[in-house]
TORPA-4810 file (N, C-alpha, C, O; in nm, 3 decimals):
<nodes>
NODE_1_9.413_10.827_11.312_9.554_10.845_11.278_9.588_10.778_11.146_9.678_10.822_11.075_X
NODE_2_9.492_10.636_11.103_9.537_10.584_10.988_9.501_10.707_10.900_9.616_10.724_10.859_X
NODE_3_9.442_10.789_10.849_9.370_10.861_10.757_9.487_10.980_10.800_9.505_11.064_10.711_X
NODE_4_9.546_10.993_10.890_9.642_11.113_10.872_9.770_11.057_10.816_9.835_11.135_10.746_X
NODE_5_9.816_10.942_10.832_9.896_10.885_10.778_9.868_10.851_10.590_9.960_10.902_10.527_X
NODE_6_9.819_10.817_10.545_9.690_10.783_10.429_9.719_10.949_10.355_9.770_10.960_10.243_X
NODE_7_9.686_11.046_10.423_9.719_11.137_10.324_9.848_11.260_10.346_9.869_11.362_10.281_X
NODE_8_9.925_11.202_10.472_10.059_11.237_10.492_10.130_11.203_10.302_10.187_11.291_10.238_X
NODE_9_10.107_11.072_10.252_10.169_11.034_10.127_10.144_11.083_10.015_10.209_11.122_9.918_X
NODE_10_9.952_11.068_10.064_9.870_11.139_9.963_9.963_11.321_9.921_9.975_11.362_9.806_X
NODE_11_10.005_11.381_10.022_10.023_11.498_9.969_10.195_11.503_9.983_10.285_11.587_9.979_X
NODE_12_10.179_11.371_9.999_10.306_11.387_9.955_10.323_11.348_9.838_10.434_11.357_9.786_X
NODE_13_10.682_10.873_9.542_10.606_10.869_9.582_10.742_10.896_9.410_10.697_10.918_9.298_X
NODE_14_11.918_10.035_9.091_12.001_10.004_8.999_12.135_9.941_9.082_12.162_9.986_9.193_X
NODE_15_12.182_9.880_9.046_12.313_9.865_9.105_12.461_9.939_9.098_12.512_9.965_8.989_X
NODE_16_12.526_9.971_9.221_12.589_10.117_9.236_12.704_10.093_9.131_12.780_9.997_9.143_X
NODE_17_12.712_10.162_9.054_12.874_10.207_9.001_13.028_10.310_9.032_13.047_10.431_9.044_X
NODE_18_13.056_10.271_9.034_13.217_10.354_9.100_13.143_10.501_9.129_13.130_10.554_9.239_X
NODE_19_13.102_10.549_9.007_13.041_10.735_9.031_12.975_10.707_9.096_13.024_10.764_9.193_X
NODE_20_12.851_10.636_9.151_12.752_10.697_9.229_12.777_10.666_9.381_12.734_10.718_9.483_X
NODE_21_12.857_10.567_9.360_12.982_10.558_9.541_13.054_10.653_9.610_13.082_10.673_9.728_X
NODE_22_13.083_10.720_9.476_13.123_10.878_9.558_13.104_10.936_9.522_13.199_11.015_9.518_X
NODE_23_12.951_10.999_9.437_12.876_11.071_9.424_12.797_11.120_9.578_12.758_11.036_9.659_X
NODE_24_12.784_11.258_9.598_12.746_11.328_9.701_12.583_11.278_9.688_12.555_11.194_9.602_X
NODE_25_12.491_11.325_9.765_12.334_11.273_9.817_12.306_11.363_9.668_12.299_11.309_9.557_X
NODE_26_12.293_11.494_9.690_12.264_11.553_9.573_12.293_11.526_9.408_12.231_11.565_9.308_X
NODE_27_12.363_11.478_9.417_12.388_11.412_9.268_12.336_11.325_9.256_12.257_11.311_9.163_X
NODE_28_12.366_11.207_9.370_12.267_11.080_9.343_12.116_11.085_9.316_12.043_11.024_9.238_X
NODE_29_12.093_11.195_9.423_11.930_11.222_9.365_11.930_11.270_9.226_11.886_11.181_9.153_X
NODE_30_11.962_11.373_9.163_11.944_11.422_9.021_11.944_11.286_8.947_11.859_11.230_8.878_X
NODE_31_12.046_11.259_8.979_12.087_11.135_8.873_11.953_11.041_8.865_11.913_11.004_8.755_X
NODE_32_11.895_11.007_8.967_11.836_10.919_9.011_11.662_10.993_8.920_11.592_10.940_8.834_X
NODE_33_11.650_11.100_8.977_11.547_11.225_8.866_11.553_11.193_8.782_11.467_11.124_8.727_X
NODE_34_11.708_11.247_8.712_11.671_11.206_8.532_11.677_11.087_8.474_11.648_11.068_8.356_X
NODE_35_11.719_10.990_8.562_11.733_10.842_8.523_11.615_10.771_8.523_11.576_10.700_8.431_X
NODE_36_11.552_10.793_8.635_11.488_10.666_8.649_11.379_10.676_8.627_11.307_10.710_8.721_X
NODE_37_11.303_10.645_8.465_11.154_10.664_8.421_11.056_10.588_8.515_10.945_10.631_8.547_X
NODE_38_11.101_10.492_8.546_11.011_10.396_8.654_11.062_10.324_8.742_11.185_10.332_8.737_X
NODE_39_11.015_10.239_8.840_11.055_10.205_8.986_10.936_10.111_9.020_10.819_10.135_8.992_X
NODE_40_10.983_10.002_9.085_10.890_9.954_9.146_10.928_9.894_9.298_11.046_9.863_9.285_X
NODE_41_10.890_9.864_9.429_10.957_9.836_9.540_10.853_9.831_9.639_10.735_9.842_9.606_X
NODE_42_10.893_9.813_9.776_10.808_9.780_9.860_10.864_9.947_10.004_10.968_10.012_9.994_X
NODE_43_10.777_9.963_10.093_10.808_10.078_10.175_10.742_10.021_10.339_10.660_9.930_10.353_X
NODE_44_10.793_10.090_10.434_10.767_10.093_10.536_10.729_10.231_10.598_10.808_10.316_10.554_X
NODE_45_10.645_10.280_10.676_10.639_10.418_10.712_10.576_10.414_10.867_10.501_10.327_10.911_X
NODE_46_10.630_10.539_10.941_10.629_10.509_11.056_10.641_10.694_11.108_10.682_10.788_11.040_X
NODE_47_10.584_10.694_11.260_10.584_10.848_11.264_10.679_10.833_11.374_10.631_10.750_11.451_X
NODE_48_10.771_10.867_11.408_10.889_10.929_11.503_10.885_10.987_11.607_10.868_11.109_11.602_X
NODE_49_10.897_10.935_11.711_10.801_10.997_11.861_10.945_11.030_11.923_11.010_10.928_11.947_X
NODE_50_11.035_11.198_11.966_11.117_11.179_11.994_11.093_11.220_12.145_10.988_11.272_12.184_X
NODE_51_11.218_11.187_12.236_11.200_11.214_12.425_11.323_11.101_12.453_11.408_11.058_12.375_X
NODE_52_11.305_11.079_12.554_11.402_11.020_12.646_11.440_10.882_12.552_11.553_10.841_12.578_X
NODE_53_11.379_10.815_12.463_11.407_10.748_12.400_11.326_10.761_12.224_11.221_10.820_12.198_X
NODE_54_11.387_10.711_12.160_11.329_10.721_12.028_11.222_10.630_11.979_11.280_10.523_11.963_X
NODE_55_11.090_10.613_11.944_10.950_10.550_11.942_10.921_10.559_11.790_10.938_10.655_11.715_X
NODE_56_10.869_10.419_11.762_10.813_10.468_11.608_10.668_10.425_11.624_10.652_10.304_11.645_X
NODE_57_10.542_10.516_11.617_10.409_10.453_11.592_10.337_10.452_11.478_10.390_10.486_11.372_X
NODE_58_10.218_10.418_11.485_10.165_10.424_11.362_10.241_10.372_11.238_10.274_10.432_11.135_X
NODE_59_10.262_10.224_11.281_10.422_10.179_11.121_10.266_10.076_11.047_10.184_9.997_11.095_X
NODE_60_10.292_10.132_10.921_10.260_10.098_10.810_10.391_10.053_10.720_10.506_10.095_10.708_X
NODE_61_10.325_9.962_10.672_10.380_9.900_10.535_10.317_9.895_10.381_10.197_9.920_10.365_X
NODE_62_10.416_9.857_10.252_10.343_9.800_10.147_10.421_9.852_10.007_10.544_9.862_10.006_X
NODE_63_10.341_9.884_9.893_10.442_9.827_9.799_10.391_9.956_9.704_10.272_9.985_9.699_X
NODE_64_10.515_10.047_9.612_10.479_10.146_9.511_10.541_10.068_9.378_10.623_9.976_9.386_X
NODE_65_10.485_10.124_9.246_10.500_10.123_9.149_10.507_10.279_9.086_10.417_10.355_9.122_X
NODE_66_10.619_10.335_8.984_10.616_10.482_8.963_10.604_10.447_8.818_10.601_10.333_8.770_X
NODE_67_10.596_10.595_8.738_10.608_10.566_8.610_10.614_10.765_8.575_10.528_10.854_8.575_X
NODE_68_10.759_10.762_8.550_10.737_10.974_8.533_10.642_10.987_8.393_10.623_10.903_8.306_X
NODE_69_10.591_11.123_8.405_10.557_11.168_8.535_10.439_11.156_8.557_10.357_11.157_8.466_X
NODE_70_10.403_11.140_8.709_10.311_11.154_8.809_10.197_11.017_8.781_10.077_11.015_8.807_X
NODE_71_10.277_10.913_8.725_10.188_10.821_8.766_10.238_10.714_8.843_10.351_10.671_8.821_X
NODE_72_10.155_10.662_8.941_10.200_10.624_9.051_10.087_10.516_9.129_9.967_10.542_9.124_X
NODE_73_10.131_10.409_9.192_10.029_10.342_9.228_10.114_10.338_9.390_10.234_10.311_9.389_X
NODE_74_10.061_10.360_9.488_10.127_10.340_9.634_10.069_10.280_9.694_10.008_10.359_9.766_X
NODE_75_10.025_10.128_9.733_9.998_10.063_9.822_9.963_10.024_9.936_10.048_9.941_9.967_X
NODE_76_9.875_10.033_10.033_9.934_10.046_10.198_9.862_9.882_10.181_9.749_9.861_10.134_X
NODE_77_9.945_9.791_10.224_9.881_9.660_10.295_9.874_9.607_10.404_9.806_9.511_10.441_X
NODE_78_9.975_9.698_10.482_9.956_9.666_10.647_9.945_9.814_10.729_9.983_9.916_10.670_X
NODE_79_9.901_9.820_10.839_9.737_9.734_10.879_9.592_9.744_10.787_9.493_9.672_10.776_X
NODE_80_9.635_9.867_10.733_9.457_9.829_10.630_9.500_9.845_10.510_9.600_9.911_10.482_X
NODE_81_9.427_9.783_10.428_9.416_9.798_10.308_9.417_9.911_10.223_9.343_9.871_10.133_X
NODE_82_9.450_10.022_10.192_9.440_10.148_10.096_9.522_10.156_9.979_9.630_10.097_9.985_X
NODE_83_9.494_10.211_9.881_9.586_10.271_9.745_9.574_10.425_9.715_9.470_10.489_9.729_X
NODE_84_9.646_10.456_9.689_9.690_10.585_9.614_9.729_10.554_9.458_9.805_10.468_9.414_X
NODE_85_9.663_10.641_9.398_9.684_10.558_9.249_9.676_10.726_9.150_9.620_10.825_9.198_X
NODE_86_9.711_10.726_9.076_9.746_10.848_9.016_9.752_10.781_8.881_9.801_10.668_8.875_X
NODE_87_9.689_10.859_8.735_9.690_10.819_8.618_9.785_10.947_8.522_9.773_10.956_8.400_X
NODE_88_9.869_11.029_8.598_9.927_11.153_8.516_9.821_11.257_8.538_9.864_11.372_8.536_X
NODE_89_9.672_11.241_8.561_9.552_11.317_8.549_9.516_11.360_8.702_9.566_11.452_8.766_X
NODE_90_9.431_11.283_8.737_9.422_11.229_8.863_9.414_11.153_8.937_9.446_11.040_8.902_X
NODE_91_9.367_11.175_9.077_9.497_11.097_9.186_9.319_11.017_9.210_9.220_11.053_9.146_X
NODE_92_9.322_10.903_9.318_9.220_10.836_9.330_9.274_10.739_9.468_9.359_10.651_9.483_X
NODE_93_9.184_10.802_9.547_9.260_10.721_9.691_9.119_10.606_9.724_9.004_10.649_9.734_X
NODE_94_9.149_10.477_9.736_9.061_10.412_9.785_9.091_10.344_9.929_9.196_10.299_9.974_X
NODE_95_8.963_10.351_9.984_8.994_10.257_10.124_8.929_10.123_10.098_8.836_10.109_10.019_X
NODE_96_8.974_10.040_10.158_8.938_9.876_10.116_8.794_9.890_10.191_8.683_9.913_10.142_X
NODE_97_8.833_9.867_10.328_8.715_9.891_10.430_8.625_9.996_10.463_8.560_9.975_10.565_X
NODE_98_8.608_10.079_10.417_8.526_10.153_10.374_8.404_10.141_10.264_8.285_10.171_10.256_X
NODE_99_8.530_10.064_10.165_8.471_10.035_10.022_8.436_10.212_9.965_8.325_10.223_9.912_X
NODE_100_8.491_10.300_9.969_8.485_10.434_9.937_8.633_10.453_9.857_8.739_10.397_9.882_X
NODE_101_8.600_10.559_9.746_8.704_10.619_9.654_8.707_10.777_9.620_8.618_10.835_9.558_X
NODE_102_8.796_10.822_9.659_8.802_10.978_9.647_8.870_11.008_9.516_8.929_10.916_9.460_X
NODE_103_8.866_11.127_9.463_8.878_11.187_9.301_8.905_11.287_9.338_8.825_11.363_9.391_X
NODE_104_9.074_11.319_9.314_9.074_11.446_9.281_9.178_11.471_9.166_9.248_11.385_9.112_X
NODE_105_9.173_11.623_9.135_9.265_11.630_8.987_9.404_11.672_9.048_9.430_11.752_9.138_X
NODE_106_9.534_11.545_8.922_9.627_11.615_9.036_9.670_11.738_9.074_9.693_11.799_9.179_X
NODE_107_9.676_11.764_8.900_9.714_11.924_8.849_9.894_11.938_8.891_10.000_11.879_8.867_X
NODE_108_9.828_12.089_8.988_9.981_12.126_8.993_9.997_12.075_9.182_10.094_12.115_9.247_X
NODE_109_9.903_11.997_9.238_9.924_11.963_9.365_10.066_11.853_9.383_10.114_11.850_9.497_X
NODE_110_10.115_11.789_9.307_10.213_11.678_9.305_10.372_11.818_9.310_10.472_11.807_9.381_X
NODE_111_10.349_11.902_9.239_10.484_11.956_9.235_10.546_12.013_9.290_10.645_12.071_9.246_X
NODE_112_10.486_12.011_9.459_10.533_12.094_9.547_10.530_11.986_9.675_10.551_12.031_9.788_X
NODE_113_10.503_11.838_9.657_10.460_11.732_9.730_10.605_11.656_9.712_10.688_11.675_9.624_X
NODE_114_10.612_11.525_9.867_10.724_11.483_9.868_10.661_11.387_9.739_10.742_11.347_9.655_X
NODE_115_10.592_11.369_9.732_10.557_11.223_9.580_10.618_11.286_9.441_10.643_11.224_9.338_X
NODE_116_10.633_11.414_9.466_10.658_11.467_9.337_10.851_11.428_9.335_10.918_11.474_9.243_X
NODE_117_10.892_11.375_9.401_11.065_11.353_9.456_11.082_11.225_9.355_11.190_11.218_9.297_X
NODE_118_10.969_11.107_9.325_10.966_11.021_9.324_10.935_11.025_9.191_11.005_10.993_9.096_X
NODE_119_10.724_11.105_9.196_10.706_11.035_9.070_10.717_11.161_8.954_10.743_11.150_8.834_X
NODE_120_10.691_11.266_9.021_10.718_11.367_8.934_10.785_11.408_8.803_10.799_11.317_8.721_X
NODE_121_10.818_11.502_8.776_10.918_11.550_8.627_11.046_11.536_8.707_11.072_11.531_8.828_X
NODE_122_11.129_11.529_8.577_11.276_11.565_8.622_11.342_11.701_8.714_11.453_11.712_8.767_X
NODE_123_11.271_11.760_8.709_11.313_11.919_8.731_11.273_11.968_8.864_11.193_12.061_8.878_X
NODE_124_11.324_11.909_8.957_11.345_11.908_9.082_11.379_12.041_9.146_11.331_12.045_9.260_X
NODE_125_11.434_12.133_9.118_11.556_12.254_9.152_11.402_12.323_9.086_11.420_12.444_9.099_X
NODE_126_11.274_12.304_9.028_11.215_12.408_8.985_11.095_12.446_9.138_11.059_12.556_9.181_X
NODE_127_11.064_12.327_9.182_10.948_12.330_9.305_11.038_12.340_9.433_10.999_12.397_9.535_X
NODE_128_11.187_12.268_9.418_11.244_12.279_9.579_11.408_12.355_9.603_11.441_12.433_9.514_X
NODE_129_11.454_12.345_9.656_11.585_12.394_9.725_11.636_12.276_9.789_11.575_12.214_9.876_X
NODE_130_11.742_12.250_9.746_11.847_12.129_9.724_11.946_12.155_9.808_11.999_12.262_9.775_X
NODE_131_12.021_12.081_9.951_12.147_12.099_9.950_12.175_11.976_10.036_12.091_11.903_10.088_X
NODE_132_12.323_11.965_10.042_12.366_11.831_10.079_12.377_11.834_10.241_12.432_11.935_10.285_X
NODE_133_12.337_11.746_10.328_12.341_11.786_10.461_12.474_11.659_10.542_12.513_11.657_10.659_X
NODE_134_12.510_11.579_10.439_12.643_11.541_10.514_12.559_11.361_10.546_12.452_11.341_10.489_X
NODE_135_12.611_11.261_10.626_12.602_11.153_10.604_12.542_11.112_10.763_12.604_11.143_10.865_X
NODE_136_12.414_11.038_10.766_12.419_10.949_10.927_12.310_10.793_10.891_12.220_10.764_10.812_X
NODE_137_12.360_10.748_10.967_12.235_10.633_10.954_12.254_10.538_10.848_12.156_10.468_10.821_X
NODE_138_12.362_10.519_10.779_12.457_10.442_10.677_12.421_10.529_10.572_12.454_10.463_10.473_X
NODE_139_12.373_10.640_10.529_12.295_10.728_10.413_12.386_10.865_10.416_12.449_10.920_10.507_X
NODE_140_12.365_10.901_10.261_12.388_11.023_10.206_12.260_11.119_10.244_12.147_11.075_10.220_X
NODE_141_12.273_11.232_10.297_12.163_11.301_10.293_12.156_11.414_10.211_12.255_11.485_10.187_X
NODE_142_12.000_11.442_10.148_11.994_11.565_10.073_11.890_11.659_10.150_11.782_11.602_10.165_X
NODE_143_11.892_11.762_10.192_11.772_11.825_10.225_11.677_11.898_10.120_11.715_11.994_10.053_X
NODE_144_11.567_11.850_10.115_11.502_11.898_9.995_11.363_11.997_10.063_11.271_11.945_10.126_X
NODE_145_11.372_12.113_10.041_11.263_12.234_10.092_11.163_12.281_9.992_11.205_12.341_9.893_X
NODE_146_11.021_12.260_10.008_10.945_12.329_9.883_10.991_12.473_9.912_11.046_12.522_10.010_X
NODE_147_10.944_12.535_9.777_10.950_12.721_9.742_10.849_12.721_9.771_10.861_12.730_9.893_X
NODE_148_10.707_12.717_9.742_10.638_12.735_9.779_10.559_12.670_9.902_10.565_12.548_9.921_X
NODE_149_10.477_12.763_9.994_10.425_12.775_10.104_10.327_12.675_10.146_10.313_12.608_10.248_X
NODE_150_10.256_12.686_10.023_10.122_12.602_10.043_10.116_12.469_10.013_10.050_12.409_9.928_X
NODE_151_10.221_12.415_10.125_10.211_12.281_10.153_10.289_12.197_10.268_10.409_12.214_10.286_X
NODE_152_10.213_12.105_10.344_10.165_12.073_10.481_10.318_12.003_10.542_10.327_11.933_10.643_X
NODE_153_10.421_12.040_10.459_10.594_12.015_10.471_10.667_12.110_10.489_10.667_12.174_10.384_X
NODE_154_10.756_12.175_10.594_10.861_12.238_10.581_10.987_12.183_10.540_11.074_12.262_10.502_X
NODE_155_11.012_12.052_10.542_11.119_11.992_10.453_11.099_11.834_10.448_11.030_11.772_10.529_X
NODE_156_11.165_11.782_10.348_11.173_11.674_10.280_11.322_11.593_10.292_11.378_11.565_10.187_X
NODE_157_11.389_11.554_10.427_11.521_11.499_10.378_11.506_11.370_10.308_11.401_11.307_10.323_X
NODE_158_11.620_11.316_10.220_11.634_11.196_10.157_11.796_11.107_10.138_11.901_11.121_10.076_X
NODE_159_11.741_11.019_10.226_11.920_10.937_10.247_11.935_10.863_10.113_11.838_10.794_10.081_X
NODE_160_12.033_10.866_10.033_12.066_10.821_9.933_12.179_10.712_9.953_12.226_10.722_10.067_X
NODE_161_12.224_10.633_9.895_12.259_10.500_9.911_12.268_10.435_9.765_12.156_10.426_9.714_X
NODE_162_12.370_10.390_9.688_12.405_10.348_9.574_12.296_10.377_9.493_12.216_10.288_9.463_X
NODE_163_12.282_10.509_9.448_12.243_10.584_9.354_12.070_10.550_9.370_12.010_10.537_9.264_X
NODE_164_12.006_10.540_9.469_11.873_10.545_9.490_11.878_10.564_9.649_11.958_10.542_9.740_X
NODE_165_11.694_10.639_9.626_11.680_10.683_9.736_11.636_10.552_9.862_11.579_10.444_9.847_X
NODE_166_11.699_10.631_10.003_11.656_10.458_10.089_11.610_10.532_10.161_11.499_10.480_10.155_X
NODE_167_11.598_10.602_10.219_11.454_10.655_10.316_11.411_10.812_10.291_11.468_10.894_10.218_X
NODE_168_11.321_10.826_10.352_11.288_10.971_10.361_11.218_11.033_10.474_11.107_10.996_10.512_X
NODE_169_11.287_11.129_10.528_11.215_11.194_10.694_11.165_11.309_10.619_11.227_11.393_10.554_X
NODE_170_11.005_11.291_10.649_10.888_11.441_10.637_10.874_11.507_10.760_10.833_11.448_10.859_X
NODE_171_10.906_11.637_10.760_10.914_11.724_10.814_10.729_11.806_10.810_10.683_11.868_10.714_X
NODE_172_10.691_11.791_10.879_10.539_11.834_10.857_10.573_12.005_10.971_10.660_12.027_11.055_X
NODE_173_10.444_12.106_10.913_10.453_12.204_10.969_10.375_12.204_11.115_10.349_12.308_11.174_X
NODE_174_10.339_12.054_11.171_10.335_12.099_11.327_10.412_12.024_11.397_10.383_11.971_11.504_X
NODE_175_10.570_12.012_11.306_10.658_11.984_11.393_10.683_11.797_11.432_10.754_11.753_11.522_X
NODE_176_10.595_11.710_11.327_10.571_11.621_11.364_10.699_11.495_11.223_10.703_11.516_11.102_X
NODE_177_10.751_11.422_11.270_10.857_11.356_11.189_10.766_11.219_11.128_10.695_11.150_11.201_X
NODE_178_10.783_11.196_10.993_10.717_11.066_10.928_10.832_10.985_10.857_10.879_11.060_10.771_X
NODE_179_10.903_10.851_10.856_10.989_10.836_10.823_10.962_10.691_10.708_10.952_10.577_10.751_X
NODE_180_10.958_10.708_10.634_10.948_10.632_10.493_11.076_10.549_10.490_11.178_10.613_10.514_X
NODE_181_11.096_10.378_10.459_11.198_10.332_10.451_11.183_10.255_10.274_11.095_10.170_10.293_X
NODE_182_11.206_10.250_10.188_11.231_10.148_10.106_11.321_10.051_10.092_11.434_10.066_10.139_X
NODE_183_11.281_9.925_10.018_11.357_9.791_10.008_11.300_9.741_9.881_11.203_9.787_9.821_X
NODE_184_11.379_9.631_9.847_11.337_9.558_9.712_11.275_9.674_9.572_11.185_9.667_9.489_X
NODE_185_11.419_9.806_9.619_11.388_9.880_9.512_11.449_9.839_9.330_11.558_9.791_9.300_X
NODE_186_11.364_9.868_9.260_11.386_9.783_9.117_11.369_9.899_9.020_11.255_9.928_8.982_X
NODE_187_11.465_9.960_8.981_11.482_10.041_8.890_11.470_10.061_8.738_11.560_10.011_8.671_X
NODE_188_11.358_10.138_8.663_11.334_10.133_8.551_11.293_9.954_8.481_11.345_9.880_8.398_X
NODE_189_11.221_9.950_8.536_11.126_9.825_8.537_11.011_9.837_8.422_10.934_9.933_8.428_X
NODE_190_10.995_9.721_8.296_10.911_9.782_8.234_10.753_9.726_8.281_10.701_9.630_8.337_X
NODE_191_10.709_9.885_8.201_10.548_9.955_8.308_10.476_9.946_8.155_10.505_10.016_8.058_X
NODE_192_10.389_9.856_8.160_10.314_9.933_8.117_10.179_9.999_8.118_10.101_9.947_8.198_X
NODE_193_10.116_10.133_8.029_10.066_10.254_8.072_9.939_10.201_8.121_9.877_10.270_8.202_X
NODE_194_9.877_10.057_8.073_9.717_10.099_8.115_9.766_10.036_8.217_9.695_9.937_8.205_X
NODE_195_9.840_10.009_8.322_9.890_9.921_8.457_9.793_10.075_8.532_9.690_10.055_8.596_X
NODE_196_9.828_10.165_8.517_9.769_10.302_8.645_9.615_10.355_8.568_9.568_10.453_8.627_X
NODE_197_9.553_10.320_8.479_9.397_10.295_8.523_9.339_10.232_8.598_9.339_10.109_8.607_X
NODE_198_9.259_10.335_8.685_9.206_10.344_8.777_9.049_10.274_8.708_8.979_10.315_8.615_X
NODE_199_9.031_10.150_8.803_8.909_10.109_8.787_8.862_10.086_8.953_8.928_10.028_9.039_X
NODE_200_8.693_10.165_8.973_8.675_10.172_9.073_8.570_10.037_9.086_8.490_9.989_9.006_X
NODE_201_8.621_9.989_9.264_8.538_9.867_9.279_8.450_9.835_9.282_8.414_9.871_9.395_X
NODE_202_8.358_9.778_9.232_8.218_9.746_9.268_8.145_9.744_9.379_8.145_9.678_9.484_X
NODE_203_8.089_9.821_9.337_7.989_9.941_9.437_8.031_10.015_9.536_7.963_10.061_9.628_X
NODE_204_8.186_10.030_9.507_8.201_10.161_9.599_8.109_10.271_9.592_8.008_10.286_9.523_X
NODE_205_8.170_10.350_9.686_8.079_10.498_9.724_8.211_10.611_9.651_8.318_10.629_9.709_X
NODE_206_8.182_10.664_9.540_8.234_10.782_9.493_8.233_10.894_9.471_8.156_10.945_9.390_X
NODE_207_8.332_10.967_9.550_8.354_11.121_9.539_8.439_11.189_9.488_8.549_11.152_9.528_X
NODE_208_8.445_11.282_9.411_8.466_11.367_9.322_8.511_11.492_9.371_8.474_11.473_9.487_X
NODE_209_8.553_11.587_9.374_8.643_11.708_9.436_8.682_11.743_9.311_8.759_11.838_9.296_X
</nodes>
């Protein structure tokens, strides 16, 4: 389950002013798109077991760094060790305990992915379908739907909250809920570029795709 969680992300990633207080979810997100070149913060993620009562398993924690577009370092530090690390080129997932590193190119796989919400281009309205779904859970919600098919999401909601995003529920196509929380989010933070070279660890085992 850790490794379905691990690439649940894989394929999937400021302080408020008067406007963005009553700015709708959808605006806050754009805004938040064309604003925010980089980000750095910590996340929680957890899968959503619903029935007679509401269950969260599989909760992971840990910490992202963004930098548009598409470079991205995502963290997992609790319970195991993993990164997701992206150089604009490609993506490079390592497991600690394994001591293994996977390679692949990102290309056009990020632009139809919830990571692409995060670390992607500005141009949001080009890979998804946008609309405002109204307020629960102290959050603005946006529902965000890829156009295209070929990918392992039928939707993407995102609760917005003084002009950044504070959680996100993945909608996977067998029906299964993943719920992403952020905190100690830090907006347009300066990055700099060789921070997302990827250097692989000594003597990992490397694969290529």
């Amino acid at each position: 389950m850790r490794s379905c969680l691990f690439k649940t992300v894989c394929t999937l990633l400021l302080a408020a002013t008067p406007f963005l207080a009553q700015a709708t979810a959808l605006d806050q997100l754009k805004n938040f798109s064309t604003n925010a070149r980089s980000a750095r913060g910590e996340f929680s993620q957890a899968q959503v077991k619903t029935g007679e009562k509401i269950r969260f398993t599989n909760t992971t924690s840990g910490t992202f760094l963004f930098s548009r577009p598409g470079k991205f370092i995502w963290t997992y530090s609790k319970p195991y060790e993993q990164v997701l690390q992206a150089d604009g080129t490609r993506l490079y997932m390592y497991d600690k305990d394994l001591n293994q590193v996977t390679i692949k190119k990102l290309g056009d796989a990020l632009g139809s992915s919830p990571a692409a919400i995060l670390f992607g281009s500005n141009n949001l309205e080009k890979s998804f379908s946008l609309k405002n779904i109204g307020a629960h859970n102290g959050y603005e919600w946006v529902e965000v739907v890829p156009k295209t098919k070929d990918t392992p999401f039928e939707k993407i909601n995102i609760g917005m909250k003084d002009g950044l995003p504070q959680a996100m529920e993945l909608y996977d196509s067998l029906g299964q809920l993943t719920l992403i929380k952020f905190t100690k989010f830090t907006k347009n933070p300066p990055v700099n570029a060789g921070t997302f070279r990827f250097v692989v660890p000594k003597g990992a085992d490397v694969f290529e795709n």
